[in-house]
N, C-alpha and C positions, 0 to 999 in steps of 0.2 A: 258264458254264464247267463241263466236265465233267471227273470225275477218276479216272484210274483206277490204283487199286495193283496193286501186283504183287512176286511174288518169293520168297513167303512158304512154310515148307514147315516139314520135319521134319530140326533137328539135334544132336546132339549137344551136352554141355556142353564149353565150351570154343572151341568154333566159330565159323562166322562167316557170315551171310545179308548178302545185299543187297538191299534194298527199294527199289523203283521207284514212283515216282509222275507217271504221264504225264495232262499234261491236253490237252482239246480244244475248241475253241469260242468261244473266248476269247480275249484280252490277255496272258496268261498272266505275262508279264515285267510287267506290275501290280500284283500280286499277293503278297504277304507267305503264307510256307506254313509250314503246320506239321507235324509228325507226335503223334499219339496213340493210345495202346494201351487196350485195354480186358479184363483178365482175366475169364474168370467169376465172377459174383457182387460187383463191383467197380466201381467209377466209371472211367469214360474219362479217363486221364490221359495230362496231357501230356509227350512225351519230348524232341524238337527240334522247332525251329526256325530260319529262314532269312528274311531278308528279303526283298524284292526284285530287289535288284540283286545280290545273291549276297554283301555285301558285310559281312554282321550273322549269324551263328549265335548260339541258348540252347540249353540243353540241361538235361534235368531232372540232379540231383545222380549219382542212380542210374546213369547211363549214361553219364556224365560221363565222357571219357576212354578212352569202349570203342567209344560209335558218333559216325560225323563221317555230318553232311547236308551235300550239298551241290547247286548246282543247274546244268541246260545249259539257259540261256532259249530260244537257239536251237533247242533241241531240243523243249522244252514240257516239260521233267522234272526233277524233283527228288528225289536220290535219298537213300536212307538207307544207310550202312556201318555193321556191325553186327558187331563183334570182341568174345570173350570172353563168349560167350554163359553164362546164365546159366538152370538151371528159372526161376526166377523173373521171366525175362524172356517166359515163354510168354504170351501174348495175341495179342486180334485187332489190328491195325495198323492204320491212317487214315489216310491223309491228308488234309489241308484245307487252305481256301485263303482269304486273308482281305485284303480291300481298302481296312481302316481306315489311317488315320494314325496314329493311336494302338497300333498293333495292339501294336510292343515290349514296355512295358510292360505289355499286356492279354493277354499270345501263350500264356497258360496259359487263358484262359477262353476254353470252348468257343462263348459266343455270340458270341464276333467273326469267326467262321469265315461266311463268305457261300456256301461249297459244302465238301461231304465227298463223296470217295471211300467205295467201297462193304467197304473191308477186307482186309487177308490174314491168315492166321493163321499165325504161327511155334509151334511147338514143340518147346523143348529139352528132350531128355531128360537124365536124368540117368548 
């Protein structure tokens, strides 16, 4: 499976991106998918999550409330809505995609991830 993000630019605080994550090659609707951001100098964390069937969202604390993922299996995409942007929401973006059983409770740790997207980078100014 291949992944590719999209969407990612330059906005203001307050604002709003939406992140795209289309795959290719694959099952895709197999698939449990996550989203993860990585700031400079900072570990790659994770922000949402989705199941497979569309049918299960997580979401880190932080962003709780501001961004909904959601997925079109039909289409290969899962996307990120991204309200209320914040500087501190500036990082490069991920997506990945992960084929465990277990992945729910595992959906924060990067080694369950069987393929990444190569990034976008958001930045909110202030």
């Amino acid at each position: 499976v291949q992944l590719q993000a999209s969407g990612g630019g330059l906005v203001q605080a307050g604002g709003s991106l939406r992140l795209s994550c289309a795959a290719s090659g694959g099952t895709f609707s197999r698939y449990n998918v996550g989203w993860f951001r990585q700031a400079p100098g900072k570990e790659r964390d994770f922000v949402a999550g989705i199941n497979w069937f569309g049918s299960t969202t997580y979401y880190a604390d932080s962003v709780k409330g501001r961004f909904t993922i959601s997925r079109d299996n039909a289409k290969n995409t899962v996307d990120l809505q991204m309200s209320s942007l914040k500087p501190e929401d500036t990082a490069v973006y991920f997506c990945a995609a992960a084929s465990s059983r277990s992945w729910g409770p595992l959906r924060t740790d990067r080694t369950v991830y069987d393929y990444w997207g190569q990034g976008t980078l958001v930045t909110v100014s202030s």
